[in-house]
PLY file of the C-alpha trace (Angstrom):
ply
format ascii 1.0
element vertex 479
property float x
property float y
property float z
element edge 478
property int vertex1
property int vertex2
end_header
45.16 -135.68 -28.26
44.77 -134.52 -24.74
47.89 -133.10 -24.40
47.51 -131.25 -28.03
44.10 -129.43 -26.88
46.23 -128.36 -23.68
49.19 -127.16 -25.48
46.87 -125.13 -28.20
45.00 -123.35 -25.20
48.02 -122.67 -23.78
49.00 -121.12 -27.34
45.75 -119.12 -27.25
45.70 -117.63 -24.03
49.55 -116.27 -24.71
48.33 -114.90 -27.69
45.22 -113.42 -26.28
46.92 -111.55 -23.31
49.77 -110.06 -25.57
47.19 -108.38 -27.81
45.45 -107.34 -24.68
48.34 -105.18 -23.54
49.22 -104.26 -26.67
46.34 -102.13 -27.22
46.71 -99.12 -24.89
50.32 -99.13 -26.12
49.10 -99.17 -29.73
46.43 -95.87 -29.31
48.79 -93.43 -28.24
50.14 -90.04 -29.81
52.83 -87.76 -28.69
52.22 -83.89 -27.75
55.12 -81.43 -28.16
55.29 -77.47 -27.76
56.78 -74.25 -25.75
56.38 -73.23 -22.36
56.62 -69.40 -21.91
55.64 -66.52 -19.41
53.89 -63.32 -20.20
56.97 -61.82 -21.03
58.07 -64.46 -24.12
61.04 -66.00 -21.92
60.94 -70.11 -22.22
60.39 -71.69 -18.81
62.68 -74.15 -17.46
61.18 -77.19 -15.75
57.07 -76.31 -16.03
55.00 -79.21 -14.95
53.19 -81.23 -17.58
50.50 -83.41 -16.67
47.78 -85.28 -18.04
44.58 -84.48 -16.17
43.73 -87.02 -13.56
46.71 -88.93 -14.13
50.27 -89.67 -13.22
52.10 -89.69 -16.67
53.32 -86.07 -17.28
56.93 -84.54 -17.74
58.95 -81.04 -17.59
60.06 -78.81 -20.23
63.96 -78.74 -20.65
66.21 -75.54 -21.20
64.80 -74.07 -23.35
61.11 -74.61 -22.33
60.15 -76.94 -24.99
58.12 -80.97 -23.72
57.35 -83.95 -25.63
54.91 -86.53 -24.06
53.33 -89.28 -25.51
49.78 -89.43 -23.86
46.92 -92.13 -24.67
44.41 -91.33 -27.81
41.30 -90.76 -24.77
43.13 -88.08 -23.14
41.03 -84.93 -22.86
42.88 -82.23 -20.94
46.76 -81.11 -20.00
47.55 -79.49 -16.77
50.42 -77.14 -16.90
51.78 -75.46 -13.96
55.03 -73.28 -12.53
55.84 -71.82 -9.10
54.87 -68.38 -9.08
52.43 -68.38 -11.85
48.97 -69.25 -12.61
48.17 -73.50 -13.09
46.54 -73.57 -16.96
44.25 -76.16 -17.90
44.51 -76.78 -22.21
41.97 -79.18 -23.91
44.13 -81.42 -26.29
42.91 -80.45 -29.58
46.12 -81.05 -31.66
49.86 -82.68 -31.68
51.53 -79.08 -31.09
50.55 -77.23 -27.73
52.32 -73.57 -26.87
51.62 -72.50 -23.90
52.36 -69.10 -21.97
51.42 -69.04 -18.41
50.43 -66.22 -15.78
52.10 -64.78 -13.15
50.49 -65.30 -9.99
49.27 -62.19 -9.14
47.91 -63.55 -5.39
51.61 -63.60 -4.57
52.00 -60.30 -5.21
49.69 -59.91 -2.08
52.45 -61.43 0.10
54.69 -58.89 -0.47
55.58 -56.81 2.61
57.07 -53.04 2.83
59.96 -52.66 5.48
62.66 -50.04 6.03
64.86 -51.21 3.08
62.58 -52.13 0.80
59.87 -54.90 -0.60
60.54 -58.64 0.51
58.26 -61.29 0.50
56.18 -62.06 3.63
57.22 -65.89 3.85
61.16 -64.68 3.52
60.72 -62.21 5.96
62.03 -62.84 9.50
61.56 -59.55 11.76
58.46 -58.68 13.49
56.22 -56.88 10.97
52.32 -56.87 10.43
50.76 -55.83 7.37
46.90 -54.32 6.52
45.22 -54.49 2.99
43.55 -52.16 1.10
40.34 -54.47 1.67
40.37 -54.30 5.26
41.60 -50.31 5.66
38.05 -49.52 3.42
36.45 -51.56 5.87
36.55 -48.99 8.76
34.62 -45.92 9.14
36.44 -42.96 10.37
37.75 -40.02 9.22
41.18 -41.05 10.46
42.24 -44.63 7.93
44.78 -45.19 11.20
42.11 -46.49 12.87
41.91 -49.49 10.28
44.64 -50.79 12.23
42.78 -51.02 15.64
42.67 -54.69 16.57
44.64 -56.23 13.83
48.09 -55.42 14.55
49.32 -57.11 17.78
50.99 -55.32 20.81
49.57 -51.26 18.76
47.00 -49.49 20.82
44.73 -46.69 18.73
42.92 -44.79 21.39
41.01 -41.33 20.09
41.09 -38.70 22.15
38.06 -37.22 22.33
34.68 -37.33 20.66
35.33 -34.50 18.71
35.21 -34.41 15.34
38.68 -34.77 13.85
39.90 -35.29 17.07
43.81 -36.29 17.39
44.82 -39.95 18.34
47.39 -41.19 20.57
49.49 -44.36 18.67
51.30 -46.76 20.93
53.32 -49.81 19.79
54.55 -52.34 22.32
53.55 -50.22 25.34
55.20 -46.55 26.44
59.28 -46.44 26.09
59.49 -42.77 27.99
57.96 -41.20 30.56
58.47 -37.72 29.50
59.58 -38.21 25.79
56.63 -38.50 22.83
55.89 -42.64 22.60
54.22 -41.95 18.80
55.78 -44.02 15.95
57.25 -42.63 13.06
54.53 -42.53 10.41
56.02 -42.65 6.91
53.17 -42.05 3.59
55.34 -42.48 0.03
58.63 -42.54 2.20
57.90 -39.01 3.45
57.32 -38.24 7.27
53.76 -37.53 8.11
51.62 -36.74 10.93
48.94 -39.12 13.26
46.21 -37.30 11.56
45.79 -38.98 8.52
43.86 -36.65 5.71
44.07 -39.55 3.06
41.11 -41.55 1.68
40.86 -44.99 2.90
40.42 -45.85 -0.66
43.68 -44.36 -1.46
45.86 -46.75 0.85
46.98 -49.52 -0.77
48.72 -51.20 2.36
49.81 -50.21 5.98
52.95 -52.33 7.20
54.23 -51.72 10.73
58.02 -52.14 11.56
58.26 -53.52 15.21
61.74 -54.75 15.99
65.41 -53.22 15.80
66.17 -54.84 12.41
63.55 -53.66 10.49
63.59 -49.89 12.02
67.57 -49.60 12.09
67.47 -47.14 8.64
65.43 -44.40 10.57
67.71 -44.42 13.51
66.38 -42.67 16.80
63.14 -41.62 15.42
61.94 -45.25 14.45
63.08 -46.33 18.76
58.74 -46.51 18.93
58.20 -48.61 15.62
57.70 -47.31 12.37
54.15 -47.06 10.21
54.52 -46.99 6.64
51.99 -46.43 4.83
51.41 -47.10 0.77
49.25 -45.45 -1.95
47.50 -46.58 -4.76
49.37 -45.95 -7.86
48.45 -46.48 -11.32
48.90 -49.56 -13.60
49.12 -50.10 -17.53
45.61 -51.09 -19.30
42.35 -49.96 -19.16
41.36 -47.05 -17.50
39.35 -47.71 -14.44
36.77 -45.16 -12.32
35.54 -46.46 -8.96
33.09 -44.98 -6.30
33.11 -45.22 -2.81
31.12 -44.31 -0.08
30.01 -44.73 3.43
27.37 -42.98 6.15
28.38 -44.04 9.89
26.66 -42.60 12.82
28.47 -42.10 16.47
26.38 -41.98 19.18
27.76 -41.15 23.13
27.11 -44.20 25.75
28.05 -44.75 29.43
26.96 -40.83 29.84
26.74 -40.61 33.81
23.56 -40.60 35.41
22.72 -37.72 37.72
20.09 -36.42 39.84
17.07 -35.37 37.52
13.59 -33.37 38.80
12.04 -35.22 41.58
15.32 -37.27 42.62
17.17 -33.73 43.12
14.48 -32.19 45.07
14.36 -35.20 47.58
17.95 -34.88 47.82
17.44 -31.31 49.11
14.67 -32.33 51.38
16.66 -35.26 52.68
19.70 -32.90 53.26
18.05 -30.07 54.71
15.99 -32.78 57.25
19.89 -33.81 58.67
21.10 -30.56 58.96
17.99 -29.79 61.14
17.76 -32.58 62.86
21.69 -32.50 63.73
21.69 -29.30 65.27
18.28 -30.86 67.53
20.62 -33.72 69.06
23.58 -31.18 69.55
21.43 -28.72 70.99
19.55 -31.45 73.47
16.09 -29.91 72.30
15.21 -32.61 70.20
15.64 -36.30 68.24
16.29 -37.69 65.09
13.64 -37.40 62.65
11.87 -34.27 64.63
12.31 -31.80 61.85
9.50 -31.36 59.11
10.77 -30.49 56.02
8.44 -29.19 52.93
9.27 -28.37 49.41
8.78 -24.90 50.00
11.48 -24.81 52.64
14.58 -25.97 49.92
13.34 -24.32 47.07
13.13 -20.66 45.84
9.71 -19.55 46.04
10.20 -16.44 44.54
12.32 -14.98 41.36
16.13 -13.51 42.45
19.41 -12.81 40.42
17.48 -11.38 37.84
15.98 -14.49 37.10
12.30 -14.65 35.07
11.70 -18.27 37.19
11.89 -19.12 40.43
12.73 -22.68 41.70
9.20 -23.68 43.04
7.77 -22.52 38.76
9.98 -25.18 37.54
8.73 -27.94 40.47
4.95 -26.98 39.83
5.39 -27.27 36.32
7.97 -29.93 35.72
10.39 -28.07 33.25
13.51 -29.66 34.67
16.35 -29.62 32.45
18.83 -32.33 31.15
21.48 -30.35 30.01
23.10 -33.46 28.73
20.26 -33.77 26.03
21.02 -29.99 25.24
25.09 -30.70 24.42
25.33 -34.40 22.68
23.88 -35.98 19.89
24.46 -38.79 17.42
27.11 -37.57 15.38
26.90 -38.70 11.37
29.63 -39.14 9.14
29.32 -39.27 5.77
32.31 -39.86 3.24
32.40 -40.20 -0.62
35.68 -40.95 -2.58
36.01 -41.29 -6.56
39.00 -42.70 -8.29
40.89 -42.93 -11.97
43.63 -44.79 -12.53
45.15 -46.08 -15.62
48.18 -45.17 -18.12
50.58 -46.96 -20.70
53.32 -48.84 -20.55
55.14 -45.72 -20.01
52.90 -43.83 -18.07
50.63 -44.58 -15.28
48.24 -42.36 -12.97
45.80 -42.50 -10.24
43.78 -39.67 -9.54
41.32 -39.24 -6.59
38.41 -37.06 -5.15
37.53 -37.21 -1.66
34.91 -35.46 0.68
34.01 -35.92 4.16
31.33 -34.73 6.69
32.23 -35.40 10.04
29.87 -34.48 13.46
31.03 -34.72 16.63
29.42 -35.85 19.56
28.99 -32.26 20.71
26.15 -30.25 19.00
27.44 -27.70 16.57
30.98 -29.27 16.25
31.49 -30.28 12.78
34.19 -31.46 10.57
34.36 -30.94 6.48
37.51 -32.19 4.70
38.00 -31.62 1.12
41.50 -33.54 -0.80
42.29 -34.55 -4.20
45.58 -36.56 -4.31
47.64 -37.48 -7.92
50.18 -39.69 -8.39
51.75 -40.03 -11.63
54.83 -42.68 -12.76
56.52 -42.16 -16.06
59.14 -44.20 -17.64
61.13 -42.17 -19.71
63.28 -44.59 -21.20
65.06 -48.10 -20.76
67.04 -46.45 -17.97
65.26 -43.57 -16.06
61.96 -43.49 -14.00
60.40 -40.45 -12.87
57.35 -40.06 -11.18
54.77 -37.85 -8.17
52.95 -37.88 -5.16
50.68 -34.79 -4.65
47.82 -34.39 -1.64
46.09 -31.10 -1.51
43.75 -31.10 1.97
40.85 -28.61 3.00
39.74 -28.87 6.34
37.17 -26.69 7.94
36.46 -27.12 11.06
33.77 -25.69 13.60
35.16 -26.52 17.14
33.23 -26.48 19.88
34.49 -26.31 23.87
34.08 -29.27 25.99
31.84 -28.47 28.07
30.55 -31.98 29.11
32.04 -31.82 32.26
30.35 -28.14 33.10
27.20 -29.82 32.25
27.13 -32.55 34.32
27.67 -30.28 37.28
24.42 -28.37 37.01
21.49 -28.40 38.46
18.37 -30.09 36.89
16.28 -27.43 38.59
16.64 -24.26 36.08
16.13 -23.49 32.63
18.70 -22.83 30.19
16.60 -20.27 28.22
14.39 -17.23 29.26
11.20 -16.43 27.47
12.74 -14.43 24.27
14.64 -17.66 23.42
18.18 -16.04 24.87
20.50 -17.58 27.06
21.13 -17.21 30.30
24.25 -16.67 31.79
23.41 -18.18 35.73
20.01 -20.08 35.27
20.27 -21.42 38.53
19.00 -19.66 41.86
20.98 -21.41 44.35
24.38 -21.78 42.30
24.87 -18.89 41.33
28.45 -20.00 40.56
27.28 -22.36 37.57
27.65 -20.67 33.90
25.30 -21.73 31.52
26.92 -24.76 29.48
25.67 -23.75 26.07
27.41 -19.49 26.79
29.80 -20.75 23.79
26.95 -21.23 21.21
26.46 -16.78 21.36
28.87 -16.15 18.50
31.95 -14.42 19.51
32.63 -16.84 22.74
34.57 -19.79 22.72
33.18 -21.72 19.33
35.49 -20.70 16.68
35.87 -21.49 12.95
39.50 -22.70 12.16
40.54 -23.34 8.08
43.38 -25.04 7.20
45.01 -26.09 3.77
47.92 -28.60 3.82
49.71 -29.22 0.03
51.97 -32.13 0.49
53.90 -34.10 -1.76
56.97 -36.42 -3.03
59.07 -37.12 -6.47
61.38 -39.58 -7.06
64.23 -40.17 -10.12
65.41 -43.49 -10.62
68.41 -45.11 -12.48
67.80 -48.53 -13.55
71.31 -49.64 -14.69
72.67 -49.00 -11.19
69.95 -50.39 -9.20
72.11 -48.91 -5.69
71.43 -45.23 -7.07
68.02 -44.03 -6.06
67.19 -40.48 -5.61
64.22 -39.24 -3.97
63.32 -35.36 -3.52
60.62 -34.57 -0.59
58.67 -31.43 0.61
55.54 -30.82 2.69
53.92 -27.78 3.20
51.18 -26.89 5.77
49.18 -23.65 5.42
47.31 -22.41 8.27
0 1
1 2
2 3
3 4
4 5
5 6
6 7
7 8
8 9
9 10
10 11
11 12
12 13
13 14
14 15
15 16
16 17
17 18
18 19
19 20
20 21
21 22
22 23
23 24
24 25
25 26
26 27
27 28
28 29
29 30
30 31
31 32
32 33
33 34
34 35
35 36
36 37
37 38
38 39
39 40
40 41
41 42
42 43
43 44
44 45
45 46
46 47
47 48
48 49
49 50
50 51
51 52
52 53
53 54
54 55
55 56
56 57
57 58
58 59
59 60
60 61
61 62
62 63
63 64
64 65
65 66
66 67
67 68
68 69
69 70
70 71
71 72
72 73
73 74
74 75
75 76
76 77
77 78
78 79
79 80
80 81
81 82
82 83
83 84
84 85
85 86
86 87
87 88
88 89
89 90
90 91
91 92
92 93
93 94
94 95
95 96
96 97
97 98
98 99
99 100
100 101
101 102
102 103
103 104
104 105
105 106
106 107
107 108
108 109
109 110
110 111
111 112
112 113
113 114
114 115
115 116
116 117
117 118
118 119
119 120
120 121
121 122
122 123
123 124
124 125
125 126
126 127
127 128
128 129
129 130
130 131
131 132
132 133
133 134
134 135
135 136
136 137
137 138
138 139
139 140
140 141
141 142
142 143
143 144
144 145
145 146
146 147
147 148
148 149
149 150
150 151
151 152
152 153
153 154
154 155
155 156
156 157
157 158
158 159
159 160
160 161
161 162
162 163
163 164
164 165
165 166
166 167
167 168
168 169
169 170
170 171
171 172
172 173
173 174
174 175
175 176
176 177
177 178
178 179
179 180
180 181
181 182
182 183
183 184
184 185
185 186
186 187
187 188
188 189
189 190
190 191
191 192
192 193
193 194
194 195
195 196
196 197
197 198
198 199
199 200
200 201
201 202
202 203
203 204
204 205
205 206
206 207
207 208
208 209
209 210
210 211
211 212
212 213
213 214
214 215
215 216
216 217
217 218
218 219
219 220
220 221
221 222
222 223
223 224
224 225
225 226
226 227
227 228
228 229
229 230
230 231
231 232
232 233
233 234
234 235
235 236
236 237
237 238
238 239
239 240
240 241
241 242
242 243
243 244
244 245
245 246
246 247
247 248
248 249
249 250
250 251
251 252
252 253
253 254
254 255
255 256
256 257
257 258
258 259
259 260
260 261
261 262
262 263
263 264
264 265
265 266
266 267
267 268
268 269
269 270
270 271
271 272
272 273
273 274
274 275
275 276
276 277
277 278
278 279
279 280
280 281
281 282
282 283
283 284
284 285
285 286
286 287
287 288
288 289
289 290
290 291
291 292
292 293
293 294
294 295
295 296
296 297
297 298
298 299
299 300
300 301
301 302
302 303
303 304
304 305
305 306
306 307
307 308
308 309
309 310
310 311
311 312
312 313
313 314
314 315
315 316
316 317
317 318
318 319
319 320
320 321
321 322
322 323
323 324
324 325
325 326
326 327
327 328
328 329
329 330
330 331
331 332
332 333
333 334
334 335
335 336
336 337
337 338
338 339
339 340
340 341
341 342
342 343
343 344
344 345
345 346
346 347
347 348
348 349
349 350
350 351
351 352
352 353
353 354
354 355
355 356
356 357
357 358
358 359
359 360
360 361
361 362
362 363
363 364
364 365
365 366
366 367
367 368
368 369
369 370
370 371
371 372
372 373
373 374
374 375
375 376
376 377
377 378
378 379
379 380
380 381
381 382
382 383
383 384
384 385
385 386
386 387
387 388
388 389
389 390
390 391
391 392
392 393
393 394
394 395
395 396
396 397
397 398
398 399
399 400
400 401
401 402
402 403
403 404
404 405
405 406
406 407
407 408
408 409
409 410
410 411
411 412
412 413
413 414
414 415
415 416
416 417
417 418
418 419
419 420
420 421
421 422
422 423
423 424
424 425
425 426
426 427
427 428
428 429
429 430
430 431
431 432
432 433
433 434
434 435
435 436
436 437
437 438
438 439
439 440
440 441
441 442
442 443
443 444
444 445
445 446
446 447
447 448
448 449
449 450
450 451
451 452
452 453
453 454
454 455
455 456
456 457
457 458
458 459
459 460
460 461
461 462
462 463
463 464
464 465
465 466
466 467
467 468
468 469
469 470
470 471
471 472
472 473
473 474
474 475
475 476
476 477
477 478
């Protein structure tokens, strides 16, 4: 009996544990369909996954899965290399799918002498800057985006005038008498340090560093090579964007000199040596004998024509800080507005840019005025046209340095006589010192200059011979 009771729960617990397993294996369904891209090519081998879980499979040649997944199954992860990972609720037996392609990767392409290659394939010394961070940066000049973010290239502006020039080195100086500027390359077509393009317009700046990536310009790409990309317009929905920007520049480390009091104890203390020199040499006295007073350095009376004399300005305190008359916080204001768009034949960006530029010198001003159009049309299956215009305004009210003139004068005269009118020697004693501000009288130095540059690109391209490219080039600069 005892052995019976032991056999039948033996029986039982057989029986019990086979229908255990057998359940999962019972509430399962199978899950077929196509895997496609954007374009409707099948995918070979796309990655098909059960969410959270290892049981998934590929699609075979002709992009098509089958995959038996349990009844409690909620999502399917698909995925490729190169596009984007979709997540599909299972709703049905028969899934389709058509993925993505990644368009973050696109980011990782990088411009060089002979073309587009991806970044990660690349192997000669190039740097890249976005779009993203080139907005980023105030300045008139979009070259100075790349200050501090491509190793071994120094950016250093010449002056604080507005517009002023800047001087590009990459890797350090390769001649001492020869120009060390890289060749700077917008659309393919040689182009100046100067920049006159909206930041907004850039769509990447890639800098060629090594022998192997500069070998197709020859000599002229021996100090690197900056090539610099433009926005250009893309099939869908047309899109307007606005940017803008106000940036103020203000002078610093501005030398201190002698100012009022301090300059007339220099005089004093100057005048007291002298004196007291020619005491010792002379036997009749020691140092520190001589009494100096104010009166005895300083003009007590009017000369050179002069409506002042020295002593007027020391009774009554009007020194002058004729860096205070020269410099000032220079603002720059910029506003760019953008339309880009087209077909699957045509595409265009158009832009609007203006920018208000003050220098650090009063009465030196900046005001740049470009549109820019570039327009790609594909004719048919096998030819490409397409443009790249820039039409620049600049005028530009230039002013003389005279920063150096002004820290040379004397604190101890006044720049202006009562009527408000320059004057041409304000001081008594230096007779030699111009007035600093003689180039604000119209007709002096401080001159208007206008100037128009139209410059542009085209390009024709086969597609069945991919080796056959054609590219016509001009630029014009009017003066």
């Amino acid at each position: 009996m005892k052995k019976n009771n032991s056999l039948l729960k033996r029986v039982l617990f057989v029986v019990l544990a086979l229908a255990f397993y057998a359940v999962p294996w019972a509430q399962t369904k199978t899950i077929t369909g196509v895997v496609k891209d954007a374009t409707g090519e099948s995918i070979i081998g796309a990655s098909v996954v059960v969410k959270g879980t290892t049981l998934g499979t590929i699609t075979n040649i002709n992009g098509s899965y089958s995959l038996g997944v349990p009844t409690s199954a909620k999502t399917l992860v698909v995925s490729y290399i190169g596009m984007e990972t979709q997540e599909l609720t299972i709703t049905g037996s028969v899934i389709n799918v058509a993925l993505k392609d990644a368009t973050t990767d696109l980011d990782e392409l990088v411009v060089v002498g002979y073309g587009v290659v991806k970044k990660r394939d690349l192997t000669g010394s190039v740097s890249s800057v976005k779009s993203s961070e080139i907005m980023k940066t105030s300045s008139s000049n979009a070259m100075q985006a790349m200050q501090g973010k491509v190793p071994g290239l120094d950016i250093q502006q010449s002056s604080g005038q507005a517009g002023a020039g800047l001087n590009i080195t990459l890797r350090g100086n390769r001649s001492i008498t020869a120009s060390n500027n890289p060749l700077i390359l917008v659309d393919g077509v040689e182009y100046g340090s100067t920049l006159d393009i909206s930041p907004s317009d850039i769509e990447s700046m890639e800098v060629l560093k090594d022998a192997s990536s500069t070998a197709i310009y020859g000599t002229r790409g021996a100090n690197g090579v900056i090539i610099i990309t433009t926005k250009r317009g893309k099939s869908g929905a047309t899109k307007v964007s606005f940017n803008s920007y106000i940036s103020s520049n203000q002078p610093t480390s501005i030398p201190q000199i002698m100012f009022g009091t301090t300059e007339v104890t220099r005089r004093i203390q100057a005048e007291r040596y002298k004196r007291d020199k020619l005491l010792v040499t002379n036997g009749t006295g020691t140092w520190g004998d001589s009494q100096i007073e104010v009166t005895d350095v300083l003009s007590s009376s009017a000369a050179n024509g002069l409506p002042y004399s020295e002593m007027d300005i020391y009774n009554n305190g009007s020194y002058t800080n004729w860096a205070d008359l020269i410099l000032q916080n220079g603002l720059t204001q910029n506003y760019e507005m953008a339309v880009s768009g087209g077909s699957e034949k045509t595409n265009f960006n158009i832009s609007l840019g203006t920018m208000l530029e003050e220098g650090l010198l009063k009465n030196d001003a900046l005001d740049r005025y470009n549109a820019k159009i570039n327009i790609d049309h594909k004719a048919n299956k096998f030819l490409k046209i397409g443009t790249s215009l820039l039409y620049t305004y600049k005028n530009h009210d230039k002013r003389a340095n005279v920063f150096g003139q002004a820290l040379k004068m004397t604190s101890i005269a006044n720049p202006y006589d009562a009527d408000g009118q320059i004057i041409l020697k304000p001081s008594p004693t230096y007779e030699a010192h111009a007035n600093p501000l003689l180039d604000e009288i119209e007709g002096n130095y401080q001159n208007n200059i206008e100037s128009t540059r139209f410059f542009g690109n085209g390009y024709i391209e086969i597609t069945p011979i991919r080796n056959v490219f054609f590219k016509s080039m001009f630029a014009l600069v009017l003066l």
